[in-house]
C-alpha positions as CSV (number, residue, x, y, z in Angstrom):
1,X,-65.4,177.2,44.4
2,X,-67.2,180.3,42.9
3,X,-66.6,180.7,39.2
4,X,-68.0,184.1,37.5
5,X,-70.3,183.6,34.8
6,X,-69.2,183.3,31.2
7,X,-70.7,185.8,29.1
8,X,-71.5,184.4,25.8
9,X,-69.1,186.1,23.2
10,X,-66.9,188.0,24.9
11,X,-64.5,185.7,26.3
12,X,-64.6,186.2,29.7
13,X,-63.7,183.6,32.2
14,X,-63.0,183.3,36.2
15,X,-61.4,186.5,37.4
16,X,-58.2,185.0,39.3
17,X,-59.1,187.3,41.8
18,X,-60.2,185.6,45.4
19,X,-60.8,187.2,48.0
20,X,-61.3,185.3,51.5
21,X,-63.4,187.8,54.1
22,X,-64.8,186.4,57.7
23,X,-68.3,187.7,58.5
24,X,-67.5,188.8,62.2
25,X,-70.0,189.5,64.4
26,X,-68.3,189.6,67.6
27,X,-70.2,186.1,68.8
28,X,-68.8,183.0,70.0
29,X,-69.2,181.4,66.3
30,X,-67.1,184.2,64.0
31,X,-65.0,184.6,67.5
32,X,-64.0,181.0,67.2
33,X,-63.7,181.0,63.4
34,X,-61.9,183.9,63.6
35,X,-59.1,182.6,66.5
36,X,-59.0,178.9,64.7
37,X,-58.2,180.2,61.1
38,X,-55.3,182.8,62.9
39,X,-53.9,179.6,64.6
40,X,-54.3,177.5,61.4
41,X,-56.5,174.9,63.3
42,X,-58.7,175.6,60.2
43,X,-58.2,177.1,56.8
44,X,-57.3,178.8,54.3
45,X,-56.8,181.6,56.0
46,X,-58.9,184.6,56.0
47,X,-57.7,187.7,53.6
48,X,-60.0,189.7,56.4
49,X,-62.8,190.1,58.4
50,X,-65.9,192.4,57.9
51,X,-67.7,193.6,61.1
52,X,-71.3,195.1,60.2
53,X,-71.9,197.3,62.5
54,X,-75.5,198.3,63.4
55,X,-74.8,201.2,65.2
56,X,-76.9,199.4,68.3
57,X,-74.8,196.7,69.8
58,X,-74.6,196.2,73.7
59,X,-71.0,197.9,74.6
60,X,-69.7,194.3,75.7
61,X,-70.2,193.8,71.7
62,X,-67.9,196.9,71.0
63,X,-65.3,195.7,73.6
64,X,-64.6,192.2,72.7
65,X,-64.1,193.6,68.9
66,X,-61.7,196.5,69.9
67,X,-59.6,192.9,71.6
68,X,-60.2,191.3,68.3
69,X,-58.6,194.2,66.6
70,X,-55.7,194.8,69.2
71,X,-52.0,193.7,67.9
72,X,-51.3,190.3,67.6
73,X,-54.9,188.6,68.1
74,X,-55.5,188.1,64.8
75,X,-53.1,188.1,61.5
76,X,-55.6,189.6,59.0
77,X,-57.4,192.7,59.2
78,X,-60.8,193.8,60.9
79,X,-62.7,196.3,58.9
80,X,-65.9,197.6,60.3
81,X,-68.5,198.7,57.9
82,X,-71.9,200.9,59.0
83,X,-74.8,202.6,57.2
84,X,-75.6,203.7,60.3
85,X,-77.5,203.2,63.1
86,X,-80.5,200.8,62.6
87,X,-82.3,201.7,65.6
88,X,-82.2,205.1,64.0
89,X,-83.2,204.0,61.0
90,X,-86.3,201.8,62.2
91,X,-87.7,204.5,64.7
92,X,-87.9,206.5,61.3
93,X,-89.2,203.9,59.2
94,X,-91.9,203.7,62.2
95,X,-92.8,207.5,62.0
96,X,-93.5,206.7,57.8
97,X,-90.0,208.2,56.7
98,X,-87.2,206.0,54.8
């Protein structure tokens, strides 16, 4: 288990805070992760799972996560976080802007 660093002097130990997130990515791996923890073949249970989205995943991608996220597939959360599209951001990148 993770504990936070002391900091010489100020008295500061592990923050009882834990926080359990899944890295989804929609794949077979994080899908079976994902469907074992919600029927507790493995634990502890996820607190959540984190989809990154890159903005430039096929649409089967974007389909099998909107079943992920659907009532009663999985008992924790499914939050989706973007900084947009990295296509977008590498086409730039190609053209010298960042």
């Amino acid at each position: 288990m993770f504990n936070a660093p002391h900091v010489a002097g100020e008295g500061i130990g592990p923050s009882p805070i834990r926080l359990r997130a899944l890295s989804l990515g929609a794949g077979v791996q994080s899908t079976t992760m994902a469907l074992m923890a919600a029927h507790e073949e493995i634990g502890p249970m996820p607190d959540c799972a984190i989809f990154a989205d890159t903005g430039w995943e096929p649409k089967a991608v974007y389909d099998h996560l909107a079943w992920l996220m659907s009532p009663n597939v999985l008992p924790f959360p499914v939050y989706t976080v973007s900084a947009g599209s990295i296509r977008d951001q590498l086409l730039a990148a190609g053209n010298g802007n960042r």
